[in-house]
C-alpha positions as CSV (number, residue, x, y, z in Angstrom):
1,X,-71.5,41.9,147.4
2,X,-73.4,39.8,144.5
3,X,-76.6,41.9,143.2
4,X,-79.9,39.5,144.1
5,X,-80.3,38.4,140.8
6,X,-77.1,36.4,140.0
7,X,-76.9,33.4,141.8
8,X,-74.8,32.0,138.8
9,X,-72.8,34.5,137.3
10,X,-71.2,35.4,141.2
11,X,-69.4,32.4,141.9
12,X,-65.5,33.4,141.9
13,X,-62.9,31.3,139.7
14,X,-61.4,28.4,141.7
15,X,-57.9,28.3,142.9
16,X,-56.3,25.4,143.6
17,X,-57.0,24.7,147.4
18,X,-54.1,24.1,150.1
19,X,-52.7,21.0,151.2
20,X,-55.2,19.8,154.0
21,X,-54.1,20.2,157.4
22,X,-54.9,19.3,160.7
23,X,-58.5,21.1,161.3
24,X,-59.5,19.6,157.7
25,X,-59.1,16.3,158.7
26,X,-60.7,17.4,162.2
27,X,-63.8,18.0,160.3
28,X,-63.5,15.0,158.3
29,X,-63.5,12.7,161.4
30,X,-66.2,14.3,162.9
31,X,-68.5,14.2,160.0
32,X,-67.9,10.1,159.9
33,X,-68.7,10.4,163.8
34,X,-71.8,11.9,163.2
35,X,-72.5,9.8,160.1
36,X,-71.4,6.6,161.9
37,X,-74.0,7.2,164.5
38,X,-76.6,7.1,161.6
39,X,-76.4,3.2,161.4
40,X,-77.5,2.9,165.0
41,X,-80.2,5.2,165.0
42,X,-81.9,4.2,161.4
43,X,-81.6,0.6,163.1
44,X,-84.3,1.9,166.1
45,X,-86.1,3.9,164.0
46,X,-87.2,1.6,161.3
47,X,-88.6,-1.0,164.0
48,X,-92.1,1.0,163.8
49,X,-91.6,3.4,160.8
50,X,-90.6,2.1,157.3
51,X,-87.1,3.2,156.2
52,X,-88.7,5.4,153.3
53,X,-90.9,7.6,155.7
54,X,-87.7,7.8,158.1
55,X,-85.9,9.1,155.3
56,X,-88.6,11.2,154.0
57,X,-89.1,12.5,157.3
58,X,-85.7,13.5,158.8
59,X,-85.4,16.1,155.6
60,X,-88.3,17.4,156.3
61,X,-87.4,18.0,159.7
62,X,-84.3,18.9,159.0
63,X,-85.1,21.5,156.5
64,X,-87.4,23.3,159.6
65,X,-84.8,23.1,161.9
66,X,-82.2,25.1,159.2
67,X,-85.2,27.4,158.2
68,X,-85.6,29.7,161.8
69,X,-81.9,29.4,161.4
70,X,-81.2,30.8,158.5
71,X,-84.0,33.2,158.9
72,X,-82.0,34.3,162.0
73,X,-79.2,35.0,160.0
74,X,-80.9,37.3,158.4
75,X,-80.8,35.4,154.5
76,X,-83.7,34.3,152.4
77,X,-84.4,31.1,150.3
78,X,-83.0,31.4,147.2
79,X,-84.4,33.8,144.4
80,X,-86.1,31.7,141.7
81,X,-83.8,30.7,138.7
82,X,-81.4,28.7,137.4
83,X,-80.1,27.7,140.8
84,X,-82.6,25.9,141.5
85,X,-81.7,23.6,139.1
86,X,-78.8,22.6,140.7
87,X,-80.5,22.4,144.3
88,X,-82.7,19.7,143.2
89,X,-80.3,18.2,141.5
90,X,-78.0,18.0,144.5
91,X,-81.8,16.9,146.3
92,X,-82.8,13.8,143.1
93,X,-78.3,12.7,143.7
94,X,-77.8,13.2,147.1
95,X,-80.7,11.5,148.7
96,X,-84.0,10.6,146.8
97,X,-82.5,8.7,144.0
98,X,-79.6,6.8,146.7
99,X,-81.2,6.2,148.9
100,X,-84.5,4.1,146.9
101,X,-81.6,2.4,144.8
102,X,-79.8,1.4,148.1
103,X,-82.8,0.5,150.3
104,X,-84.3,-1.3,147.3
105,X,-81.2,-2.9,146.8
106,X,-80.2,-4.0,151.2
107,X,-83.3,-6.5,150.6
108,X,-81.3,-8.8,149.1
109,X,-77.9,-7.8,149.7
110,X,-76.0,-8.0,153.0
111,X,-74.3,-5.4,154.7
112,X,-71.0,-5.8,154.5
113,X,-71.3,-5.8,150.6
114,X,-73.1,-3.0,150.9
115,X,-70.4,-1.2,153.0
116,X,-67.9,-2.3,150.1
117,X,-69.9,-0.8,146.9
118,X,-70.7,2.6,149.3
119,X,-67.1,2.6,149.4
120,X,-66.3,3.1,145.9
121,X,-68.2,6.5,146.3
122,X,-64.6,7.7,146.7
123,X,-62.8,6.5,143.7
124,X,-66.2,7.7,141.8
125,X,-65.9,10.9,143.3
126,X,-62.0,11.3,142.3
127,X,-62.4,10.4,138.3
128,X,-65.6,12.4,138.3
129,X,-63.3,15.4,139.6
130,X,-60.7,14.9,137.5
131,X,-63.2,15.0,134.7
132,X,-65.2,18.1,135.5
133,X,-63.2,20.2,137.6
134,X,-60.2,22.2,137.3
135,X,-58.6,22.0,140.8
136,X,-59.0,18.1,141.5
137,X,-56.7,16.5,139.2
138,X,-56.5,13.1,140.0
139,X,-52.8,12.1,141.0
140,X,-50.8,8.7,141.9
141,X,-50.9,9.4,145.7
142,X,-54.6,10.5,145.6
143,X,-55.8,7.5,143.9
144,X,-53.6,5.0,145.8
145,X,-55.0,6.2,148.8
146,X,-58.5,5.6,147.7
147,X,-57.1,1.8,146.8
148,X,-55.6,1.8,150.5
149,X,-59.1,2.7,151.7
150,X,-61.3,0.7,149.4
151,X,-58.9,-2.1,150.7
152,X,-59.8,-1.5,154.4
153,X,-63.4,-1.5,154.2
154,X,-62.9,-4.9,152.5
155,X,-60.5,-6.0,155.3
156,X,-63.3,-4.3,158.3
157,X,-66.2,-6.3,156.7
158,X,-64.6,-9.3,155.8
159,X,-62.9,-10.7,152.5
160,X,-65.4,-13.8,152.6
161,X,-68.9,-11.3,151.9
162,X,-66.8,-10.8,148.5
163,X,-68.3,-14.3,147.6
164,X,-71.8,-12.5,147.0
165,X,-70.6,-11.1,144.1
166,X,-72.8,-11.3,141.4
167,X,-75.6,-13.3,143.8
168,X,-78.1,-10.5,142.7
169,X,-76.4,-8.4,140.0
170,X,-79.7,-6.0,140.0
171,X,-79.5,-5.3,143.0
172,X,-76.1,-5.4,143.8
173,X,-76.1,-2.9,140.8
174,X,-78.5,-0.6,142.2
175,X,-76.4,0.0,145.2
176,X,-73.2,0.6,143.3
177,X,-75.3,3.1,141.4
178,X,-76.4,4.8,144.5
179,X,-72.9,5.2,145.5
180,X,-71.7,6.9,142.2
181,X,-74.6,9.3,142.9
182,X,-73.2,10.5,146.1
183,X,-70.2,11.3,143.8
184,X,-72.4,12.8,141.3
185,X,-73.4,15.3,143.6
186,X,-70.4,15.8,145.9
187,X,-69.6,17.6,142.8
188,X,-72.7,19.2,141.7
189,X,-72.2,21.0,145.6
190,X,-69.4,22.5,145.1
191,X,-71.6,25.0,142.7
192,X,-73.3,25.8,145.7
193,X,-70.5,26.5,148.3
194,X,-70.3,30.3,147.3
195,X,-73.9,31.1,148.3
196,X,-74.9,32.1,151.2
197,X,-74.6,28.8,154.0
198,X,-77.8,28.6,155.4
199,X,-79.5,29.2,152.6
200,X,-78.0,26.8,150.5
201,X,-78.7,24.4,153.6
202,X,-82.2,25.1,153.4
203,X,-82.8,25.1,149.9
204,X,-80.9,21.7,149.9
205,X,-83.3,20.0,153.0
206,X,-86.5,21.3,150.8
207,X,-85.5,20.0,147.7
208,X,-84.8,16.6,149.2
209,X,-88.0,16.8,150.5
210,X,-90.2,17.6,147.7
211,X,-88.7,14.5,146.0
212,X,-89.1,12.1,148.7
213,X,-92.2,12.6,150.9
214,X,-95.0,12.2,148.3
215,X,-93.5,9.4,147.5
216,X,-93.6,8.1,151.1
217,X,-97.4,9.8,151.6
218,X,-98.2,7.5,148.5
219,X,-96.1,4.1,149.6
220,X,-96.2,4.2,154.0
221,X,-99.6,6.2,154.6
222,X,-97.5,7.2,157.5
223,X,-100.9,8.5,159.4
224,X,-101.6,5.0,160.2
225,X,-98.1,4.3,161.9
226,X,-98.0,3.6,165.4
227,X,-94.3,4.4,166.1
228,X,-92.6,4.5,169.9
229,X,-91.2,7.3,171.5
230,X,-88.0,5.6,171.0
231,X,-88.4,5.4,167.3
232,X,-89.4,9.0,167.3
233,X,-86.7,10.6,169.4
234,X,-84.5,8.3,167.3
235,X,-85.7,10.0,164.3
236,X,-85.7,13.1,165.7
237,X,-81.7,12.6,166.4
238,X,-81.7,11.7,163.1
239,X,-82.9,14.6,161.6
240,X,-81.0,16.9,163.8
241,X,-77.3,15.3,163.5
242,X,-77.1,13.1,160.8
243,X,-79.0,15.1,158.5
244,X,-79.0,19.3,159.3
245,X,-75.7,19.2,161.2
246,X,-74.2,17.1,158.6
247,X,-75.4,18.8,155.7
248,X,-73.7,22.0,157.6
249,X,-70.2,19.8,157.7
250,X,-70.3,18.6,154.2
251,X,-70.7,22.1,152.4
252,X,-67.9,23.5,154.9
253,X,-65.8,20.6,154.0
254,X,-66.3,20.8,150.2
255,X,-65.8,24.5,150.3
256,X,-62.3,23.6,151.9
257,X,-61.2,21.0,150.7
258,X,-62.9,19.8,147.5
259,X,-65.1,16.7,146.3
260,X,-62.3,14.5,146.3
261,X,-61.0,15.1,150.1
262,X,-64.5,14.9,151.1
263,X,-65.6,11.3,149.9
264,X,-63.1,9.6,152.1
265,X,-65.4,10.1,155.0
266,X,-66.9,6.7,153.3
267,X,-64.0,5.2,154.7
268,X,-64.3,5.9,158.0
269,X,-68.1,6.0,158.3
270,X,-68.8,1.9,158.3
271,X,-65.4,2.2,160.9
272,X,-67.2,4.6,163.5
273,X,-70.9,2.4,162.4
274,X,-69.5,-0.3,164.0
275,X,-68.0,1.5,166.9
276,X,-71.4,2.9,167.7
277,X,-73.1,-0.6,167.7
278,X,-70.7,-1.7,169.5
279,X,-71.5,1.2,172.5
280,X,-75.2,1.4,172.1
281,X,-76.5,-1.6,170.7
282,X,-74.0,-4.5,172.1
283,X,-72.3,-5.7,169.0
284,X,-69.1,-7.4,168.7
285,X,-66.3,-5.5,167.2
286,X,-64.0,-8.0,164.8
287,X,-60.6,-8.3,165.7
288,X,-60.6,-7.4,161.4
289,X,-61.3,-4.0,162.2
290,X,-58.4,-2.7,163.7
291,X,-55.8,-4.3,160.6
292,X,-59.1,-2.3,158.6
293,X,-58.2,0.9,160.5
294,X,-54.7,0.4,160.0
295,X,-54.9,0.2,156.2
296,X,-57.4,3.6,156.2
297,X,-55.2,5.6,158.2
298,X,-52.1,4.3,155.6
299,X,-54.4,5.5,152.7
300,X,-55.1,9.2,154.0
301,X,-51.5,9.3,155.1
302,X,-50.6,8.8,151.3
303,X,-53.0,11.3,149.7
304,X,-51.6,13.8,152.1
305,X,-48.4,12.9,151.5
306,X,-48.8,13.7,147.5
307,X,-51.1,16.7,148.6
308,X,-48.0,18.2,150.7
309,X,-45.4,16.8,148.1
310,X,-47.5,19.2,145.2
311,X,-47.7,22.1,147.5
């Protein structure tokens, strides 16, 4: 067992991590599920609160649903120090800076472009490993599977929202740059996936926090909402799926499987988005998205491939 004071100097050398098998991509899957359902719930939510108070306030509640719990488990916060460097960090890149340079940037761009710059998260992801890890190399089969899926997303939102391009470079900008800092920090956790789970989880939700709600005090005066109880238990779902339960999926997955395996979920996420508007709020589901599904499946079926073909 570690001693209490370092955090750092405890976290074993990495081996290069199996092929991924069947319960990986199980995981995988069901993080996009619960991601996917995101879409639809943000959608209710933000018809009484404003989107940065709904974001602001699903971490916050997020971070005291994982606090009893880790408490329960009998761990603590961690120990100040250098650590906590890399908490907030993984709180400004995972979801204060995103998600102001995406929401900033959806006022002007549609969502189907959108969908397309979130999905070069995964091609970010795999250079940035390649860079500044040891154990995710990039490879042929890795990166044309990430081609395969970028292709897909195209195919599912349509080849025609490509005209946009350069529309509103500023914006359009700020969204790619809020994709590459999901890959920023789908690195920056794997520093963390040696600690102890739930208080990493919590140290992650409070961090988040910190950076985004006195900016949402300042912006929303969120005292003088009047929201629904619809928009509220739709927050509330919010906060308990796609934001504590996922946070638990993404640190299992990374401590898995890596960075790289992990940012394909933004292939599959605007596939299960639709598939959930479809169900709860009515939508139409393009015959484009099955062909879309098709080419997504092809690309994970080629990274594996290499994976297996290396081990």
């Amino acid at each position: 067992m570690c001693p209490r004071n370092c955090w750092t100097n405890c976290i074993p050398l990495l081996s290069r991590k199996p092929a991924p098998n069947f319960i990986d991509y199980l995981w995988l899957l069901s993080l996009a599920v619960v991601f996917g359902i995101s879409f639809t719930l943000t959608s209710i939510s933000v018809r009484d609160i404003p989107p940065l108070s709904v974001a602001s306030s699903r971490l916050l509640l997020a971070f005291f649903i994982l606090y009893p719990l880790m408490r329960l488990a009998g761990q603590r916060m961690p120990e100040f120090g250098s650590i906590w460097l890399l908490v907030f960090a993984s709180g400004f890149f995972g979801n204060a800076l995103p998600f102001a340079l995406i929401s900033w940037g959806q006022v002007r761009v549609e969502a189907g472009l959108t969908a397309i710059f979130m999905a070069v998260m995964p091609l970010a992801t795999l250079l940035l490993a390649h860079v500044l890890t040891d154990d995710e190399k990039m490879d042929r089969w890795k990166f044309t599977g990430v081609l395969f899926g970028l292709a897909g997303v195209v195919v599912l939102m349509g080849v025609s929202v490509l005209s946009a391009l350069g529309n509103d470079v500023l914006r359009q900008s700020a969204i790619l740059a809020g994709a590459i800092c999901y890959a920023i920090n789908a690195i920056i956790t794997r520093k963390l996936t040696h600690l102890p789970r739930w208080s990493v989880l919590s140290a992650l939700m409070f961090s988040a926090s910190v950076w985004l709600v006195p900016v949402s005090l300042v912006v929303d005066s969120p005292w003088q909402l009047q929201p629904t109880i619809e928009s509220l238990w739709s927050l509330l779902a919010l906060a308990v799926g796609p934001t504590a339960l996922a946070t638990v999926m993404v640190l299992t997955i990374i401590d898995r499987q890596g960075a790289s395996f992990l940012s394909q979920i933004n292939f599959f996420v605007p596939v299960f988005g639709m598939l959930f508007g479809v169900v709860l709020l009515g939508d139409r589901l393009p015959a484009n998205a099955y062909l879309a599904l098709v080419i997504i499946l092809a690309g994970i079926a080629l990274s594996r491939w290499g994976s297996r073909y290396k081990h």
